[in-house]
Phi, psi and omega in degrees: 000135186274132186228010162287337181282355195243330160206168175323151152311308179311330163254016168188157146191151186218147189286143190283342148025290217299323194283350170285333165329121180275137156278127172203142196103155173212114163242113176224189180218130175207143169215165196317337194211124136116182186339143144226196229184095188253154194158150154260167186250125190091011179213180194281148167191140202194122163076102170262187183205144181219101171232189192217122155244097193077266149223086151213143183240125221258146176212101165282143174212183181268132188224175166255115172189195186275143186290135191285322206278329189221092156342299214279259205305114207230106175205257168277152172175140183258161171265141164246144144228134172252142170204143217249104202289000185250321148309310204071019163291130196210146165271108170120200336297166194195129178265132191247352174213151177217222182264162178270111189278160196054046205233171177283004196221051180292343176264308183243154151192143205207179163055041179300125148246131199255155171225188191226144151174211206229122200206108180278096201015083176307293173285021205080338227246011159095350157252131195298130166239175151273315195221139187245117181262129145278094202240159191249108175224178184205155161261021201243120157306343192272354198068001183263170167064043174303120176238169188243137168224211182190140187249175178198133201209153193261358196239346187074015186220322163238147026116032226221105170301132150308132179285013126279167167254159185293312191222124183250179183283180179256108195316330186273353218256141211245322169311193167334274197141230187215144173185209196009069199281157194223129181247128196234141185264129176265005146210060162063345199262251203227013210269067202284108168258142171223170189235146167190168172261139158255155171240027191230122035264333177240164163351064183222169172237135200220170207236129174231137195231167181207168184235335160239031201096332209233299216248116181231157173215116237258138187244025181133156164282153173274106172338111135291354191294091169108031165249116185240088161309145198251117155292062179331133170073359195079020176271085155334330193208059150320326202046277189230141178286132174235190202244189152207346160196170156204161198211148178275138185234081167316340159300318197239003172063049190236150173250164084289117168259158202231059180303165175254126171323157165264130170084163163240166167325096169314115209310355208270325199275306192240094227321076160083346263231159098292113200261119186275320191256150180285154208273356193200141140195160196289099192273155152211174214207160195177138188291153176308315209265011147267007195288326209255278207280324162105002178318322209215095198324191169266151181253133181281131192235320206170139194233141165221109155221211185319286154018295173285309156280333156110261014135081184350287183274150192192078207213145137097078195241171172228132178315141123319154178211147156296186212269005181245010163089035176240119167315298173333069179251129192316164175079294195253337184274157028298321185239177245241130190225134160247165182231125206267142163281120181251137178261105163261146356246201188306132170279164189278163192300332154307305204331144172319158125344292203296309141338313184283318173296348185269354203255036147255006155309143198291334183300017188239010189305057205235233175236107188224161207258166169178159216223143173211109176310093144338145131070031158243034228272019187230104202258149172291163218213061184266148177234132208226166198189083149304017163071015170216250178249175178280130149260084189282120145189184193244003197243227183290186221160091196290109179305305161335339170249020156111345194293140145217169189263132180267350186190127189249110182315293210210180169229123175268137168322162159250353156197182193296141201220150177034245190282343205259073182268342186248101199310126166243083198282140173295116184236178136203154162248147156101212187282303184218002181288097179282172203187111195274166178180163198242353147300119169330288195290008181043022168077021189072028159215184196301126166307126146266293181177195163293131184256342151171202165230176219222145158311149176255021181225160181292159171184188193275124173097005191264119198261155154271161193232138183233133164316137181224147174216127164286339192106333186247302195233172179265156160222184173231169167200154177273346170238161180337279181286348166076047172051034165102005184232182219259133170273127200243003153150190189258091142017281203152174188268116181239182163270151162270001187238135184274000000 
């Protein structure tokens, strides 16, 4: 499997090897409240689409499994599962849609995003639907010359294509194509804004608005203006930024996008391992009436990768949404709950370099939750300790390794906020020497993720933060001398107050 068809090379690619992979099984975890953890067990899951309607929540994604339409092809498909956030009750997963054979999207079809709305005989065929998926297919075995097309269905489980695609690539373009589309209803009918990437004539994102769904019309590009992609690991030439959804917010007239970190784990970091899924990615949020002109930049709101989760890969994510693509979903909102493709589970806080790239392998691919709080912008800053080394961080904590905690130093943004502009990232090198550092690139050891940002001057309520070395491990500390061990530099400026 070709894995340009479905996102940049640059974030993610799989060998077709992968497809020898049997689908089998079924693992998920949902429970009446709180997180859940969608997947089949042993094969790939990637790039959801969520939305809830009262309480139940519906979730299509890209799986590995048999084409519903051709058996003997076992590639791309989407999955369904619904699970009834008060029973816990759940359908699926089941793969409900696949490639057309001898179709433009015989090869690949991936990145559904689905909306509800009232879609008057789309196909001809005299029937009314509910729900419209947008999907990324391709005929090219290489993944290149990517279209976006659509299916429509009243249950969200069967099925029925438009025979074209709805947005094609541009006849000049030798790339991708056009794909990962993120779809919005602006008025409950038929009214489709869909956002989606091109890649012709260069990298960019752009806006089709339709009135039936079917019939797009392209109204502008989409603004970079206030996108600062974190170049993960020192891939310097990363390449293109790219998405996993947006999502519309009617309340407050805000767009949110999901950016994917840029570059993976130089195979160098994580012992000789090549990484398929990316280690992070970045929400911002930005008014509808800037999204084209860029008057009013993207605001960076919150990041989830390792750092955070725990959890090697992290990537390609989709918003909750209501059942029209609107975040403002009953129950949760103000706050923002998105669902990330995750490699579970976590390598453990020792694990090798090598144990840590493996444990990112995609048959470890699955779907998980995180959550971002409004109006919280300050994460605790804890140094932590297990009689072998210390762990400073604002993120995860392998409950298996013994820590407890000795101190919560400071408080950091969870993105740049006034003076605090300057990121401080979650390293480790070896098995456990953890670390903090103001380099991307971890000084040339394992990337985790951001751990938040920092002032790089001193000001009123603000503590300093010191790099610390036992001779075995790294620590942080408030004071100078590092509590009698060698101080290896200054940070930065944190609050001392949340």
């Amino acid at each position: 499997m070709d894995q340009k068809s479905l996102v940049r090379q640059s974030i993610l690619f799989l060998s077709a090897a992968s497809l020898l992979v049997l689908f089998s099984g079924i693992a998920h975890a949902s429970t009446a409240s709180g997180p859940r953890v969608v997947g089949n067990a042993g094969v790939y899951n990637y790039s959801p689409s969520v939305i809830q309607n009262g309480n139940v929540q519906q979730f299509w994604w890209c799986g590995e499994g048999q084409n519903p339409q051709n058996p003997t092809q076992t590639s791309d498909t989407i999955q369904y599962e619904s699970i009834n956030l008060s029973t816990g009750a759940t359908v699926g997963p089941e793969s409900v849609l696949g490639e057309t054979p001898g179709g433009w999207d015989s090869v690949y079809t991936c990145n559904a995003q689905v909306v509800e709305g009232v879609f008057t005989n789309p196909l001809g065929n005299g029937t009314n639907y509910t729900y419209a998926m947008y999907y990324t297919g391709t005929a090219q075995a290489n993944g290149t010359l990517n279209s976006i097309g659509v299916a429509f269905s009243n249950d969200g489980i069967n099925w029925a294509k438009y025979p074209n695609p709805v947005i094609s690539y541009n006849p000049n373009d030798t790339a991708y194509g056009v794909g990962q589309p993120a779809a919005y209803n602006a008025n409950g009918a038929a009214a489709i804004t869909v956002l989606y990437e091109d890649t012709y004539p260069t990298e960019s994102h752009v806006e089709a608005t339709s009135t039936d769904g079917i019939h797009f019309t392209t109204q502008g590009t989409i603004t970079t203006n206030g996108l600062s992609q974190v170049q993960i690991a020192g891939q310097s030439s990363a390449g293109a930024v790219t998405w996993g959804n947006a999502a519309y917010d009617d309340v407050s007239g805000d767009w949110y996008a999901v950016y994917n970190m840029a570059g993976t784990r130089p195979p160098s970091t994580v012992g000789g391992v090549t990484e398929r899924g990316g280690a992070g990615v970045i929400v911002y949020r930005i008014p509808a009436t800037s999204l084209l002109t860029g008057s009013t930049p993207w605001q960076q709101i919150f990041t989830v990768d390792t750092n955070l989760t725990g959890y090697e890969a992290n990537f390609i994510s989709g918003f909750l949404r209501d059942i029209y693509g609107n975040v403002n979903v009953k129950n949760a909102y103000p706050d923002i709950e998105i669902y990330t493709s995750a490699s579970i589970p976590q390598p453990a806080w020792d694990a090798t370099p090598a144990d840590r790239g493996n444990s990112g392998n995609t048959n470890q691919w699955n779907i998980a939750w995180e959550l971002w709080t409004p109006n919280q912008l300050l994460v605790p800053f804890k140094r932590f300790y297990n009689n072998t080394v210390h762990e400073v961080t604002t993120g995860w904590i392998d409950p298996n390794g013994g820590f407890s905690l000795q101190s919560t130093l400071a408080y950091l943004y969870e993105s740049p906020q006034g003076s605090s502009t300057l990121p401080l990232y979650g390293c480790v090198a070896g098995n456990d020497d953890y670390f903090v550092s103001p380099s991307s690139n971890c000084e040339g050891q394992i990337f985790l993720g951001i751990e938040g940002y920092v002032s790089s001057s001193s000001g009123s309520g603000l503590v300093p933060l010191y790099r610390c070395f036992t001779g075995t491990d790294h620590f942080v500390s408030l004071e100078a001398n590092c509590e009698g061990y060698t101080t290896e530099s200054l940070l930065g400026y944190a609050n001392s107050q949340q």
